[in-house]
N, C-alpha and C positions, 0 to 999 in steps of 0.2 A: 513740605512744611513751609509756613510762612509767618514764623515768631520772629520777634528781631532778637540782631544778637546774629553770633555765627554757630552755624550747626554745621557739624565736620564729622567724617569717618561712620555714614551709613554701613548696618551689617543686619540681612534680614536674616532670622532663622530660617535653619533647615528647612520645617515646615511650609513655612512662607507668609505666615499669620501675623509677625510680630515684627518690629523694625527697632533695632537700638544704635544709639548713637548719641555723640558729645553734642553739646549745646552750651556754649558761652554766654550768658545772657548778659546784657548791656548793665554795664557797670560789676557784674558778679561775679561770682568763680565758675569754674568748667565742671559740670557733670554729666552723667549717662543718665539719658532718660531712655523711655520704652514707652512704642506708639504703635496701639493696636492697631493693626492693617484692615480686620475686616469688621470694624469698627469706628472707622473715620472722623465722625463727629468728636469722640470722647479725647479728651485730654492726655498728651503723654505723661506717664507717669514717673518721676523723679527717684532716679534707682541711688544713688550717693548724694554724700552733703558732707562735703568736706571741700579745704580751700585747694587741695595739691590738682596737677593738673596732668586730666586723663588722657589718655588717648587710645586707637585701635581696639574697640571693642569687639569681642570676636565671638561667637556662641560655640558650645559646647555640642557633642552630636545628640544629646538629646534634649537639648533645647532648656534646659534647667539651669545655665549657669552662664554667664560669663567672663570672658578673661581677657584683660586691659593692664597695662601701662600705666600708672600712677607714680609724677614725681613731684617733689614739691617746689614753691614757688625762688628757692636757692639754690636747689639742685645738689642738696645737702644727702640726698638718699632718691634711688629709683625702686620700683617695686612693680614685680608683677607678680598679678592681684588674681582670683579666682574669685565669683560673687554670683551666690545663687539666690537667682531671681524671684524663687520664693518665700524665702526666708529670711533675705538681705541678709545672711551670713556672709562675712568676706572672711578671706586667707591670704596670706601673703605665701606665694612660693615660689620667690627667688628675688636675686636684685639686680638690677638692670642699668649701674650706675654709668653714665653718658653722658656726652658734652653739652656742654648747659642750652643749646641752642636744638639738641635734635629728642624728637619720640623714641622709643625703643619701639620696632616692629615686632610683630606678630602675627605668627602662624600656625595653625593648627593640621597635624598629619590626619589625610582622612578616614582611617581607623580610626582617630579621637585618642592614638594612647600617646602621641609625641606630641608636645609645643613645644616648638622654636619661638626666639625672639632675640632681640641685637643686642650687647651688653658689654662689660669688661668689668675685666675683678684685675684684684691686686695686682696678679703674677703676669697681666698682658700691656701693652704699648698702645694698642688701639681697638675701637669696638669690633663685636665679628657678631656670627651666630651663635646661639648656643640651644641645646637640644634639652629638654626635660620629660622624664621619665614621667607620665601621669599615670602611670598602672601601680607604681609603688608611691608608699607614702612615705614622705621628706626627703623623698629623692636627690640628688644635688644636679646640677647643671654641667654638661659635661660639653665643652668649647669643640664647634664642629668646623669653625673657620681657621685658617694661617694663625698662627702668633705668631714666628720667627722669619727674620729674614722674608719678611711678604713685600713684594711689589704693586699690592690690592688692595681694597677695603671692601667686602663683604658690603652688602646697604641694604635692600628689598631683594625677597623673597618668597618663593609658592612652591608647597608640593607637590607633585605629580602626583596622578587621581591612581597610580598604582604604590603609590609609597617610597619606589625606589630611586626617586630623582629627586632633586632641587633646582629652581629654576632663580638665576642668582644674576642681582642687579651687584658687576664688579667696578669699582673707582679706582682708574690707576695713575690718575691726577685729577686737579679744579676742571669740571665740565666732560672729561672722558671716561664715560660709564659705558660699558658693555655688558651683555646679556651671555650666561653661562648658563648649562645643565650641566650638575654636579652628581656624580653616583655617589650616594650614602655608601654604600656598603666602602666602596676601596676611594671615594673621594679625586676620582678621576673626574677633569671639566673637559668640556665642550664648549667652544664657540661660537656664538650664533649671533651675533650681529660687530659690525665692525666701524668705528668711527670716531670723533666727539659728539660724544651724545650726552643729555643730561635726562634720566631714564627713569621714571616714577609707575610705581605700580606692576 
């Protein structure tokens, strides 16, 4: 791409066809467009219009839908959104309320029936994961990180391609982030790198 403005959080479909991602345009607010790949010439096309500001759009495993981070410009409410891409129905299903400086991440398990993303509700001290049931509907969000007595902060995150692991970016101070595999099932970690690190993606 070469629009001005800043275009952030590339995510191509499954398929391979399709490219969605934020774009801030100069002077405007931040939305998700969609830029046919094997179609180059044509225009991305403008998937939201509103002023809150999105981030991590992430595609669905059948290509019909996407789910993003939506918070507004106070930080008065987070939201993660589901929005299908041909219908431009959106959903809110969940909320993702966070310090006014950071995105809520997101990830999708690749079965497609779990999204994770980072959040804190009433009953916690600081943001973690938290895991949401996509196979039932109105599911609630069930906290997969520390709440008590944590010496970590949970941050970026990825599933393992067999489901049964989490690969987990931990903060256990300003600039010391370390790299954990986490087992879902019994939430035993693993250590796999060792340092001050400042560790993205």
């Amino acid at each position: 791409t070469s629009d001005p403005g800043r275009e952030l959080y590339p995510n191509v479909s499954p398929q391979g066809n399709l490219l969605a991602y934020v774009w801030r345009k100069m002077d405007s607010d931040t939305n998700i467009y969609l830029k046919d790949l094997s179609q180059p010439d044509l225009q991305p096309k403008q998937l939201t219009f509103n002023e809150d500001r999105k981030a991590s759009p992430l595609w669905s495993k059948n290509s019909q839908s996407l789910y993003f981070s939506s918070r507004d410009r106070d930080n008065t409410y987070c939201h993660i959104v589901r929005l299908n891409i041909i219908t431009t129905e959106k959903k809110i299903l969940a909320n993702c309320s966070i310090s006014v400086r950071a995105y809520a991440e997101v990830a999708l398990s690749h079965d497609g029936n779990t999204l994770a993303f980072t959040g804190k509700d009433k009953n916690t001290t600081h943001p973690g994961i938290y895991f949401l049931d996509l196979t039932l509907d109105n599911a609630t969000p069930t906290r997969f990180s520390c709440n008590e007595n944590c010496k970590y902060q949970d941050r970026n995150f990825a599933f393992s391609p067999d489901d049964k692991s989490l690969a987990v970016t931990r903060r256990m101070e300003k600039l010391v982030e370390n790299i954990f595999v986490v087992n879902i099932a019994d939430k035993t970690s693993r250590q796999l790198t060792f340092g001050p690190s400042d560790i993205k993606g």
